[in-house]
Kinemage of the C-alpha trace (Angstrom):
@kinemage 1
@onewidth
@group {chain A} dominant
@subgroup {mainchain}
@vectorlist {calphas} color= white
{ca unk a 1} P 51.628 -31.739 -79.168
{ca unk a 2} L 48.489 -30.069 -77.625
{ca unk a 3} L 46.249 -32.371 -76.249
{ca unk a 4} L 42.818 -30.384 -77.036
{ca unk a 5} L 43.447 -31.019 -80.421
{ca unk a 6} L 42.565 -34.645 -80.237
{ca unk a 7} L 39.466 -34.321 -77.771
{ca unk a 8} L 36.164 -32.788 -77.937
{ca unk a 9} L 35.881 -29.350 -76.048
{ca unk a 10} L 32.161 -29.688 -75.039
{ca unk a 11} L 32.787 -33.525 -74.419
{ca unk a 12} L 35.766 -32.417 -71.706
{ca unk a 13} L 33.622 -29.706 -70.346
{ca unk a 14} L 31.086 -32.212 -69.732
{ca unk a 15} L 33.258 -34.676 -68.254
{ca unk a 16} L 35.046 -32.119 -65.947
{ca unk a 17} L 31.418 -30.453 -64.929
{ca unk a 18} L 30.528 -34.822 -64.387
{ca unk a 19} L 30.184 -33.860 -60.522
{ca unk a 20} L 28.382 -31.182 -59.832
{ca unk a 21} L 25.827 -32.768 -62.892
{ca unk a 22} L 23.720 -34.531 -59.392
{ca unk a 23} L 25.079 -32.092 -56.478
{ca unk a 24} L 22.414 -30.870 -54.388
{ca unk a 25} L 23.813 -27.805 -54.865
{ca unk a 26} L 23.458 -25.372 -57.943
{ca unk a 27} L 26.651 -25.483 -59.699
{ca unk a 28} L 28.422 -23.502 -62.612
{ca unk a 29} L 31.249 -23.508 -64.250
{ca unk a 30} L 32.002 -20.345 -66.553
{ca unk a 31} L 35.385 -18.877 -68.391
{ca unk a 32} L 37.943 -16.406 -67.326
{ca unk a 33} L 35.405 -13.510 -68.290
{ca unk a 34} L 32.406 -14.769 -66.162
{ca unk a 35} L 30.364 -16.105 -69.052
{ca unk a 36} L 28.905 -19.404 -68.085
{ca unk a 37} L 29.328 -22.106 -69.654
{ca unk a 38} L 27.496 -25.337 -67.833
{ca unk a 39} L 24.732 -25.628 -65.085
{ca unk a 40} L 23.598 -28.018 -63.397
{ca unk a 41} L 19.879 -29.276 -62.776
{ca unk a 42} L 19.619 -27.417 -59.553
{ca unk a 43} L 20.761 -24.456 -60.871
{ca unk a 44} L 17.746 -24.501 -63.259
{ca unk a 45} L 15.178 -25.765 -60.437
{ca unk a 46} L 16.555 -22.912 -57.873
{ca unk a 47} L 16.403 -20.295 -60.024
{ca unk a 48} L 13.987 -20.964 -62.810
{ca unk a 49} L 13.772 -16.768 -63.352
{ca unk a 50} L 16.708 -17.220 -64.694
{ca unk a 51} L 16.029 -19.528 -67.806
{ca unk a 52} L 19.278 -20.126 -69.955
{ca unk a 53} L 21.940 -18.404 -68.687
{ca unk a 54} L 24.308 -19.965 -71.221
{ca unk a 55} L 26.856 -17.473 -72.214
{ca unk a 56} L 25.605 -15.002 -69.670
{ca unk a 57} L 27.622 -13.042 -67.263
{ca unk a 58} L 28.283 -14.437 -63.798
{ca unk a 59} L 27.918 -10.919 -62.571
{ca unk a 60} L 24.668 -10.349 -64.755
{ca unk a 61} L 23.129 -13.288 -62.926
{ca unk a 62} L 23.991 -12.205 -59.688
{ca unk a 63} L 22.293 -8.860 -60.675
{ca unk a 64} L 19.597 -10.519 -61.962
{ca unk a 65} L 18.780 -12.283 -58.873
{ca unk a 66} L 18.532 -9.376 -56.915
{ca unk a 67} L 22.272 -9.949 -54.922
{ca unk a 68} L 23.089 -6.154 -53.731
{ca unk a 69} L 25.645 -4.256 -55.468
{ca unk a 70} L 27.682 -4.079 -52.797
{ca unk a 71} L 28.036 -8.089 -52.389
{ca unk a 72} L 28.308 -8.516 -56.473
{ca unk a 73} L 31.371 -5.831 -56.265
{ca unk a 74} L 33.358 -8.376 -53.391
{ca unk a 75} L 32.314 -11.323 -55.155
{ca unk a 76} L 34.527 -9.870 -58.122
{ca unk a 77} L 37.158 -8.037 -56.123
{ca unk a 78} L 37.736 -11.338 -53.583
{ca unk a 79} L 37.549 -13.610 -57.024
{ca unk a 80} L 40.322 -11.590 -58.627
{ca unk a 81} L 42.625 -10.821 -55.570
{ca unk a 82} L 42.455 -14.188 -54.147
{ca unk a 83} L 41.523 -16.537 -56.279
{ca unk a 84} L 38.700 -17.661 -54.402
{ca unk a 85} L 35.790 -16.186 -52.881
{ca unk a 86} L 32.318 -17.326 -50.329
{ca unk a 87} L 29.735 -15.396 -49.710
{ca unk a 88} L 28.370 -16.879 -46.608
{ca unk a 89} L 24.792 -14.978 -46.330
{ca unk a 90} L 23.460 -14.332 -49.934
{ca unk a 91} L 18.976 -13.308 -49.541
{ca unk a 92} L 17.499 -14.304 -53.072
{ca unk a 93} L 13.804 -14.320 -54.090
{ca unk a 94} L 12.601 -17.713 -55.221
{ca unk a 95} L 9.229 -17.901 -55.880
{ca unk a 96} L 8.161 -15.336 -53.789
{ca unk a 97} L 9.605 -16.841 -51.001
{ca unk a 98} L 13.018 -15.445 -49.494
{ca unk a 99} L 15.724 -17.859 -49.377
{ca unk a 100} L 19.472 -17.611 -48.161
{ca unk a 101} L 22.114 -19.296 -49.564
{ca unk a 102} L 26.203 -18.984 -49.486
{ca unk a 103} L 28.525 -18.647 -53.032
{ca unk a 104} L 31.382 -20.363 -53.203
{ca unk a 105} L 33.384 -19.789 -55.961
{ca unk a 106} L 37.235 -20.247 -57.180
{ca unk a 107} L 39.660 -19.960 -60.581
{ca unk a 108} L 40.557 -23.060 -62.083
{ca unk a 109} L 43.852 -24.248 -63.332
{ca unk a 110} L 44.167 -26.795 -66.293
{ca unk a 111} L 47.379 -26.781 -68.200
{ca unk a 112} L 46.534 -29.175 -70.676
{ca unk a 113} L 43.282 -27.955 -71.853
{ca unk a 114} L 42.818 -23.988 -71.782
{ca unk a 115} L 39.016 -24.000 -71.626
{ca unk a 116} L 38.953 -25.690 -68.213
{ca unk a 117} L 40.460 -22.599 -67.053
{ca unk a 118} L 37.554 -20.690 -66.239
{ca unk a 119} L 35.620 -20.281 -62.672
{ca unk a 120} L 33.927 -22.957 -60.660
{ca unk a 121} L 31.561 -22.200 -58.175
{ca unk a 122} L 27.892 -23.636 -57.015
{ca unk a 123} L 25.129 -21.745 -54.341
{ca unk a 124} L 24.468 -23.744 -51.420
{ca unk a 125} L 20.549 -23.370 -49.526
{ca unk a 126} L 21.449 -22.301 -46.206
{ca unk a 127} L 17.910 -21.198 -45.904
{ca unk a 128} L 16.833 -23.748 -42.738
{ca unk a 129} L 20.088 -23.818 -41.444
{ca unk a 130} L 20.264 -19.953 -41.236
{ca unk a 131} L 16.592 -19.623 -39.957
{ca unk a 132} L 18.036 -22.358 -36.862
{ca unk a 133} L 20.595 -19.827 -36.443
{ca unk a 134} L 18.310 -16.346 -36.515
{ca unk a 135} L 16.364 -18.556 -33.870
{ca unk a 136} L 18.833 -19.117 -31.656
{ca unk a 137} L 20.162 -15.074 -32.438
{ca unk a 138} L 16.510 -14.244 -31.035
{ca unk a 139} L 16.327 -16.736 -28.365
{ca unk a 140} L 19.580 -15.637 -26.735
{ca unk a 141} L 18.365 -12.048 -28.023
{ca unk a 142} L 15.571 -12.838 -25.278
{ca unk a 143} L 17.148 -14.876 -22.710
{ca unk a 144} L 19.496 -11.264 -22.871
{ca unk a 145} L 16.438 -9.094 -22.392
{ca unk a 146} L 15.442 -11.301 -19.973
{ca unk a 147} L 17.949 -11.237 -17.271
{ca unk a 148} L 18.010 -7.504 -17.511
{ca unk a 149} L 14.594 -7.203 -17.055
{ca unk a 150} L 14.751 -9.965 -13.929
{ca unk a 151} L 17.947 -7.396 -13.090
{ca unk a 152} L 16.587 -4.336 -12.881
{ca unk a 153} L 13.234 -5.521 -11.224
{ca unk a 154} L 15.626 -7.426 -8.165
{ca unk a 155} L 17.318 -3.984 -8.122
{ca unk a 156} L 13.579 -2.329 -7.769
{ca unk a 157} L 12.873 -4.907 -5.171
{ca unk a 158} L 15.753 -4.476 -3.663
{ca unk a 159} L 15.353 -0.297 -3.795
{ca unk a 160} L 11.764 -0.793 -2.180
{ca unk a 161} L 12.819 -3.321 0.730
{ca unk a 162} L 15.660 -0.856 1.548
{ca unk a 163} L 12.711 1.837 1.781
{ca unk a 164} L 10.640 -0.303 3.639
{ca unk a 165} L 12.657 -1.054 6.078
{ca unk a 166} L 12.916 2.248 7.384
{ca unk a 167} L 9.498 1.646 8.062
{ca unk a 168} L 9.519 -1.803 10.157
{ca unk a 169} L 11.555 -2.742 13.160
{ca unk a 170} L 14.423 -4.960 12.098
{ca unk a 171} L 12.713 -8.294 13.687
{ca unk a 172} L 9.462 -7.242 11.936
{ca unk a 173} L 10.811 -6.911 8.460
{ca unk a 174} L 12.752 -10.121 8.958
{ca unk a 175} L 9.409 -12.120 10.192
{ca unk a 176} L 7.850 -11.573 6.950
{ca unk a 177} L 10.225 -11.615 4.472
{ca unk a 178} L 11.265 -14.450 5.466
{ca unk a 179} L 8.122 -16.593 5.884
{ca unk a 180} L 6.228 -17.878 2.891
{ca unk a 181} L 3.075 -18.382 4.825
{ca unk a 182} L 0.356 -15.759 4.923
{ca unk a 183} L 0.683 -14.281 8.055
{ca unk a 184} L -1.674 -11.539 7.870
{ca unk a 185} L -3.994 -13.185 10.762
{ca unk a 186} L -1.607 -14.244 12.648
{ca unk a 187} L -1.682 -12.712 16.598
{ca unk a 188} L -0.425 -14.444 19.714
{ca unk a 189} L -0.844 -13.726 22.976
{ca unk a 190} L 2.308 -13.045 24.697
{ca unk a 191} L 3.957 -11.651 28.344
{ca unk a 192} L 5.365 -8.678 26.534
{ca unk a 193} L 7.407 -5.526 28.634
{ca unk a 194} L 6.010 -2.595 27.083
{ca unk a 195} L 8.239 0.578 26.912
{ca unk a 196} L 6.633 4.168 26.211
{ca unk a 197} L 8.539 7.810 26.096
{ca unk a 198} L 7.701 11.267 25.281
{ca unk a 199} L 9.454 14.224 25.174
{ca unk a 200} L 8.281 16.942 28.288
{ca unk a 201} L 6.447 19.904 26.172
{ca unk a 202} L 7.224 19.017 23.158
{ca unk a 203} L 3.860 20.414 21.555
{ca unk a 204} L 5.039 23.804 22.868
{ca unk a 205} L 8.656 23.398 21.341
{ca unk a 206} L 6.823 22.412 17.369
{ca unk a 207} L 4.611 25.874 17.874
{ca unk a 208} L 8.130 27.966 18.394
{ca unk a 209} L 10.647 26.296 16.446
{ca unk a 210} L 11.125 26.674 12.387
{ca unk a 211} L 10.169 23.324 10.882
{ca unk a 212} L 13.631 22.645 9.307
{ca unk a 213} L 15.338 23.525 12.445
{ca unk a 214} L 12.480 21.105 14.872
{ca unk a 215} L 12.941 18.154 11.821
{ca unk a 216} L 16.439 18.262 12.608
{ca unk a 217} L 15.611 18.016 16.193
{ca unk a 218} L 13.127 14.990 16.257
{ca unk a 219} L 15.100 13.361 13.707
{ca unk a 220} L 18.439 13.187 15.726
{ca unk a 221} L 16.320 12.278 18.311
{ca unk a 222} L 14.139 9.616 17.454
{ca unk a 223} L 17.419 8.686 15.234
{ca unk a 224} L 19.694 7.824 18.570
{ca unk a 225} L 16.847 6.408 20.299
{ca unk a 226} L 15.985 3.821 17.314
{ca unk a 227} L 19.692 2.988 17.745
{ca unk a 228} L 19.878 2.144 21.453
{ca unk a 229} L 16.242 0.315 20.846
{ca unk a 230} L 17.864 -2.134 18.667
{ca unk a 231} L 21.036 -2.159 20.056
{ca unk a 232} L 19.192 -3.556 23.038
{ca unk a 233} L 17.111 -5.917 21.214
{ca unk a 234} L 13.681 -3.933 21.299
{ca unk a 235} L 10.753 -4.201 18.753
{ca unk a 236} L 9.936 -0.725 17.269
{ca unk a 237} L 6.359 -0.403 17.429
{ca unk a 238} L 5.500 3.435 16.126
{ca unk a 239} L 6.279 6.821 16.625
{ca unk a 240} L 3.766 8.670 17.228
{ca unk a 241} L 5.142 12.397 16.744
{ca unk a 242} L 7.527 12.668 19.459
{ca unk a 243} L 6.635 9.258 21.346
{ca unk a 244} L 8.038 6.010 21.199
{ca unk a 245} L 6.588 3.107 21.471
{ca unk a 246} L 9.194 -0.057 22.107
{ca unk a 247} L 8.089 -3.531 23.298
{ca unk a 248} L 10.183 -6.881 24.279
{ca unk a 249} L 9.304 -10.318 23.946
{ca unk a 250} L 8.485 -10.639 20.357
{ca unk a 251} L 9.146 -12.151 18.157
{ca unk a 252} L 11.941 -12.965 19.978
{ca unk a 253} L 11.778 -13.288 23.153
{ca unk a 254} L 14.805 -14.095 25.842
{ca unk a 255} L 12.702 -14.857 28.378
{ca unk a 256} L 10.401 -12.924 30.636
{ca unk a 257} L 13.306 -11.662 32.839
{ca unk a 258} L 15.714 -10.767 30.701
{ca unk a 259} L 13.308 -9.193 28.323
{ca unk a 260} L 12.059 -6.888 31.175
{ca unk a 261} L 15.573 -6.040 31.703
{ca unk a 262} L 17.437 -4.967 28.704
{ca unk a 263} L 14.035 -3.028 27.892
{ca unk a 264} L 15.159 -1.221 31.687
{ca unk a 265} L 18.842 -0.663 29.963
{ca unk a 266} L 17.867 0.692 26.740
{ca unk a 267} L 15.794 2.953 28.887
{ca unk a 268} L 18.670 3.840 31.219
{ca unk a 269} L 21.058 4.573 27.868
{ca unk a 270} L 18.486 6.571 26.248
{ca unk a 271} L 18.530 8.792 29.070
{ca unk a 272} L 21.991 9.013 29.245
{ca unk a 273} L 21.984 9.562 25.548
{ca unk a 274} L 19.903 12.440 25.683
{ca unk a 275} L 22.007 14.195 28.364
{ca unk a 276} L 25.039 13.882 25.992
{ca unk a 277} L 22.926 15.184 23.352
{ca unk a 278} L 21.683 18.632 25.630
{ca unk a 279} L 24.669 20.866 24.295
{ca unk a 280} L 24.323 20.182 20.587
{ca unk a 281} L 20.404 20.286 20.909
{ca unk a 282} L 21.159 23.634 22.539
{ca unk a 283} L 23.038 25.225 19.556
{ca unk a 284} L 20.661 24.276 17.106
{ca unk a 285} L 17.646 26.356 19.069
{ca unk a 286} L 16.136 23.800 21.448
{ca unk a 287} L 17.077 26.808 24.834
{ca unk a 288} L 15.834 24.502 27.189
{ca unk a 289} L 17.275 21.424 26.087
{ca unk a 290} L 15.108 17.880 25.831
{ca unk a 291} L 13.460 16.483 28.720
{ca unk a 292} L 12.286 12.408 28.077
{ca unk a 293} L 9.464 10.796 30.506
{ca unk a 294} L 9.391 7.192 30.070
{ca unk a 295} L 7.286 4.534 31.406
{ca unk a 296} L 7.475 0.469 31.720
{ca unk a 297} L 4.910 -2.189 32.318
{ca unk a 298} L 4.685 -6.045 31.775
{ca unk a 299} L 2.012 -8.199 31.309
{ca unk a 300} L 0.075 -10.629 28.550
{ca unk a 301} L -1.036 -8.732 25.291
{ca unk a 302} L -2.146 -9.679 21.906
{ca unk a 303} L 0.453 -9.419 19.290
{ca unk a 304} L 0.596 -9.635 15.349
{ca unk a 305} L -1.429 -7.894 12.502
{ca unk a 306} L -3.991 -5.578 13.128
{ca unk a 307} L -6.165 -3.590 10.445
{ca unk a 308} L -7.608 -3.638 7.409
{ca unk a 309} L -7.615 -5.385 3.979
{ca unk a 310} L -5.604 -2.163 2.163
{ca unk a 311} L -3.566 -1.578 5.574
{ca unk a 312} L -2.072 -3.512 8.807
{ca unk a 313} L -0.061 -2.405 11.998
{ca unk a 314} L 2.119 -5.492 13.409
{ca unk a 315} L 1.829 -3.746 17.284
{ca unk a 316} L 0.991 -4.664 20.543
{ca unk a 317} L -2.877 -4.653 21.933
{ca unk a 318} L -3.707 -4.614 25.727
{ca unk a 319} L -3.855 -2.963 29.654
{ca unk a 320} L 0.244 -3.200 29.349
{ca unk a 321} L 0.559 -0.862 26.739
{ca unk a 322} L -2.249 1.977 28.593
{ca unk a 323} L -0.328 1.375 31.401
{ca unk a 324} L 3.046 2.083 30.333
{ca unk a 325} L 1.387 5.399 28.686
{ca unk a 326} L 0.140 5.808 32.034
{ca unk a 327} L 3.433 5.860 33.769
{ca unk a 328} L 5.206 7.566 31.621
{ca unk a 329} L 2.965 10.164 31.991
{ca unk a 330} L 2.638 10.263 35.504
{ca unk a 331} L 6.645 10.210 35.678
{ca unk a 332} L 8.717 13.533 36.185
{ca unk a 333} L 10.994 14.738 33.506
{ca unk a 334} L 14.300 12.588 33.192
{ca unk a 335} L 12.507 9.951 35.203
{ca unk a 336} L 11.493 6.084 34.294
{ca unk a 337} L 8.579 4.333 36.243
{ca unk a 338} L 7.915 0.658 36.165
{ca unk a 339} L 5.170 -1.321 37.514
{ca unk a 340} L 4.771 -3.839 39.764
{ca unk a 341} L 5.116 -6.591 37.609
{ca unk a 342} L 8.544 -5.555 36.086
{ca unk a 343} L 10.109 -4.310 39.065
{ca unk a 344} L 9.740 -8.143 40.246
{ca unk a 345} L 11.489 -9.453 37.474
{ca unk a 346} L 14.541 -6.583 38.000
{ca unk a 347} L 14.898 -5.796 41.807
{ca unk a 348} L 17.764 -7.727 41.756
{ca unk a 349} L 19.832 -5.509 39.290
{ca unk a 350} L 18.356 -2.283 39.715
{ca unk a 351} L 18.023 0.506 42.411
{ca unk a 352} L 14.251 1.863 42.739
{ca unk a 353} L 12.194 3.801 45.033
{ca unk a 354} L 8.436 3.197 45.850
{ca unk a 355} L 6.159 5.693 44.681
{ca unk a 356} L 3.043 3.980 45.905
{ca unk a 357} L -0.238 3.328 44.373
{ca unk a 358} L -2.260 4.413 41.867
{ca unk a 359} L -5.461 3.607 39.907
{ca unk a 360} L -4.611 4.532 36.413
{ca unk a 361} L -7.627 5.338 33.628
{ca unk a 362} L -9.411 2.356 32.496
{ca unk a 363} L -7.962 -0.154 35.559
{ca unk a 364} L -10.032 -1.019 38.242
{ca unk a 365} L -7.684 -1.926 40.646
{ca unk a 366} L -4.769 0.195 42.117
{ca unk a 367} L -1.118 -0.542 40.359
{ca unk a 368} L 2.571 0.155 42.829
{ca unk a 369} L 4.801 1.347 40.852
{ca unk a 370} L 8.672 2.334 41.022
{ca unk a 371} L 10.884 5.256 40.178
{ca unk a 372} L 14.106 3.885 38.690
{ca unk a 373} L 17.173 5.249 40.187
{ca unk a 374} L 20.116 3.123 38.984
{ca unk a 375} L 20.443 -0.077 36.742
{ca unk a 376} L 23.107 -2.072 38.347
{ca unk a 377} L 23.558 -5.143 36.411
{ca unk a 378} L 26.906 -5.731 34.954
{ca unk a 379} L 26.140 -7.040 32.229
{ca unk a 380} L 23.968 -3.739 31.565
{ca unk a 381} L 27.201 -1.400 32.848
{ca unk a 382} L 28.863 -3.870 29.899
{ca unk a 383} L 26.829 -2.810 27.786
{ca unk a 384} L 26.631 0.841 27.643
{ca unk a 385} L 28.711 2.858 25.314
{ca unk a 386} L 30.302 6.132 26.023
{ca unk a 387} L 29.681 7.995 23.029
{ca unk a 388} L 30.661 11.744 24.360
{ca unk a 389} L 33.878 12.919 25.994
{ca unk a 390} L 34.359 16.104 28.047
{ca unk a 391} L 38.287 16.908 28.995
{ca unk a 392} L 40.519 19.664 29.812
{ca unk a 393} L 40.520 21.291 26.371
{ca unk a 394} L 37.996 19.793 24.151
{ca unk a 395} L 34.347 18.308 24.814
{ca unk a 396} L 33.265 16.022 22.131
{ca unk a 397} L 29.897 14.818 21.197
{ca unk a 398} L 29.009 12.105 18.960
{ca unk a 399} L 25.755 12.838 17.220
{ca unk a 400} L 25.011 9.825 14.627
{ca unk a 401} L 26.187 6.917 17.131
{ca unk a 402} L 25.224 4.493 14.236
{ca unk a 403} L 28.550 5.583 12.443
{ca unk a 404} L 31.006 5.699 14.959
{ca unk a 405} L 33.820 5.159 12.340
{ca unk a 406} L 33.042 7.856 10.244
{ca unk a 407} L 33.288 10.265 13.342
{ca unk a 408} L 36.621 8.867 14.412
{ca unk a 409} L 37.722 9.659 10.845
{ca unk a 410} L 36.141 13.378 11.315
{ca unk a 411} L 38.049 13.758 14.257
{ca unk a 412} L 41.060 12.975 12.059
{ca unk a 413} L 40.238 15.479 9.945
{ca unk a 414} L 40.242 17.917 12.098
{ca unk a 415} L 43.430 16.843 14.194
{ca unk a 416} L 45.034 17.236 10.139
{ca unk a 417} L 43.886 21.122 9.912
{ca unk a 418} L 43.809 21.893 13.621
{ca unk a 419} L 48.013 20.404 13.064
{ca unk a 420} L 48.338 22.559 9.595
{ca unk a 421} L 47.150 25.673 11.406
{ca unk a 422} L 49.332 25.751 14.362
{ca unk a 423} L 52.439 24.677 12.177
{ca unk a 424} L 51.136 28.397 10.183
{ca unk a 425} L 51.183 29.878 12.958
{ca unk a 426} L 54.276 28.754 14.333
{ca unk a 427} L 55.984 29.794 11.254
{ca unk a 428} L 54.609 33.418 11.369
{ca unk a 429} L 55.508 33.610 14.949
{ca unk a 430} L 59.142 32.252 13.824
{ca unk a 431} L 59.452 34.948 11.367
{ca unk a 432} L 58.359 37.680 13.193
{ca unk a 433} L 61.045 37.150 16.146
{ca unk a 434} L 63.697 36.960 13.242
{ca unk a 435} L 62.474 40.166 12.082
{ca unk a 436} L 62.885 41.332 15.489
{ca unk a 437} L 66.355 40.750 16.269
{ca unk a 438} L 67.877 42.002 12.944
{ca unk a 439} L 70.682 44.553 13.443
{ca unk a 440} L 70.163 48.006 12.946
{ca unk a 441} L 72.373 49.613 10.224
{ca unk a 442} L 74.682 52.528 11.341
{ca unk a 443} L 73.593 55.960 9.062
């Protein structure tokens, strides 16, 4: 007995379509060919292009609605492979206004009345939900852009403090990146030890020599100097061509004493520096070698930003600093003089010899002053580092005393091929006595 011949086909369709009738979504139900056969309400409000779509292809509709080819083609494929399909992201036109809804559709199975076996499916407005969503995309889009930007300007940042602080002593660069004040007026006035060097005719040395070959020169040689300065705890004032200006006390100071005397140590190493340096200095062109004056004076000066709006100098103002000039240029090549006021601070720790008196430019009264001979603290002797080595066989000098591990690891090198040439040689020798001692054959 078949049941659908005792009920009412469009009464069972009805009943069956009873729940998507008041679903918020637009339903459909249509056969096994894709012709529809009910709607619901919704269906008619959210696409009232459509009109009656009774009897109409699924596929049509889809078309109709502006659904891309390629989507209508998986809708059918995924429908007849699977059973089932959803279209999660489907852009339709409504009104003018763009919508986006998803398809869910599936086969239905009925074995007691055929016409329920047909396709069952309803769109569902994902339009809000999906904007949300593109939000969020964009947000996290930008929060993305973001950090690279905020990236790539710390790396800038980052680039451009590394540059600048080539430019600025160590403690300098330190006391204003790290202080959130405006310290632009900021001076003190401070018992500094004031430290000034030039090289002994060095204007005649920059007329003769070819400018790559005198850059290399100054470089290595304000290079080693800047080392020892900060080795020793010195603020790097300038360079000015050749000269060197290095003062103590700020802005840190270890007190008055022991500021006056690691400023007399770094001055003792940087002569012995540049006595280790006279051989390579030689080879490169410099005949004569380098001869350094350098002078020392304490005393109050002004310290802290000097200049104008578009440029300041964090240096050192007062007599001090003239007279250390002063000295340096009254001392004799290889020499350092100190005045009166440091000697008293160092005579304990350091050989000198009285020069006497003299009144320098701009001073009104006569200044005694001292020829350094010896530094004798220990802690000094401690401190200094013996960065050349002359033997029996080999004399080595270390140029770039700021990387002392990558010329231990050149010396390796060298020990490797200096090893791979004598084992060569060896082995030529070896083959050459062999050759030697072979037996004549009798004719």
């Amino acid at each position: 007995m078949n049941a659908e011949q005792f009920f009412n086909q469009k009464t069972i369709l009805d009943l069956s379509f009873f729940n998507f009738t008041n679903a918020i979504t637009a339903g459909y139900f249509a056969n096994r060919d894709l012709e529809i056969q009910r709607v619901n309400e919704n269906f008619r409000r959210f696409f009232p292009v459509l009109g009656n779509v009774v009897n109409a292809s699924m596929l049509d509709v889809l078309e109709q609605l502006g659904v891309s080819g390629k989507q209508i083609d998986q809708f059918s494929m995924e429908l007849n492979e699977n059973g089932s399909v959803l279209l999660p992201e489907v852009h339709i036109s409504v009104d003018g206004e763009m919508k986006t809804f998803s398809l869910l559709s599936t086969f239905t199975q009925n074995s007691d009345f055929s016409y329920l076996n047909g396709v069952q499916g309803q769109f569902v407005d994902r339009t809000a939900e999906w904007a949300l969503r593109r939000e969020r995309e964009d947000l996290l889009e930008q929060k993305i852009r973001d950090r690279e930007l905020i990236e790539q300007k710390s790396q800038q940042l980052e680039q451009l403090a590394n540059r600048l602080a080539k430019y600025l002593s160590p403690q300098i660069y330190n006391s204003i990146f790290s202080q959130t004040d405006d310290v632009t007026r900021a001076h003190a006035r401070k018992n500094l030890t004031i430290f000034f060097s030039d090289i002994v005719q060095f204007t005649d040395l920059s007329d003769t020599m070819e400018p790559e070959r005198l850059a290399v020169v100054i470089n290595s040689y304000l290079s080693e100097m800047t080392n020892i300065a900060l080795e020793c705890g010195g603020t790097i004032d300038k360079f000015i061509g050749d000269a060197v200006l290095v003062f103590f006390g700020d802005p840190e100071s270890e007190g008055d004493a022991e500021d006056a005397l690691r400023c007399v140590e770094m001055a003792v190493r940087m002569q012995e520096r540049v006595k280790a340096l006279q051989g390579y200095w030689k080879k490169i062109g410099v005949s004569n070698g380098l001869k350094v004056r350098m002078g020392i004076a304490t005393g109050y000066c002004t310290v802290g930003n000097f200049g104008s709006d578009q440029r300041l100098d964090y240096t050192v103002l007062g007599s001090p600093v003239n007279l250390a000039a002063r000295l340096q240029g009254l001392a004799d090549p290889e020499t350092v003089l100190v005045d009166q006021n440091t000697y008293s601070l160092i005579d304990k720790h350091v050989n000198a010899e009285a020069k006497g008196e003299f009144v320098p430019r701009g001073f009104s009264r006569p200044v005694r002053y001292y020829e350094l001979l010896e530094f004798v603290a220990r802690e000094g002797r401690g401190a200094r580092q013996q960065l050349s080595h002359l033997g029996s066989h080999v004399e080595v000098n270390i140029l770039d005393s700021s990387d002392i591990r990558g010329a231990i690891a050149e010396l390796r090198e060298i020990q490797v091929r200096f090893e791979a040439q004598l084992q060569q040689s060896d082995s030529v020798a070896a083959s050459a006595a062999g050759k030697s001692t072979a037996p004549v054959k009798p004719r």
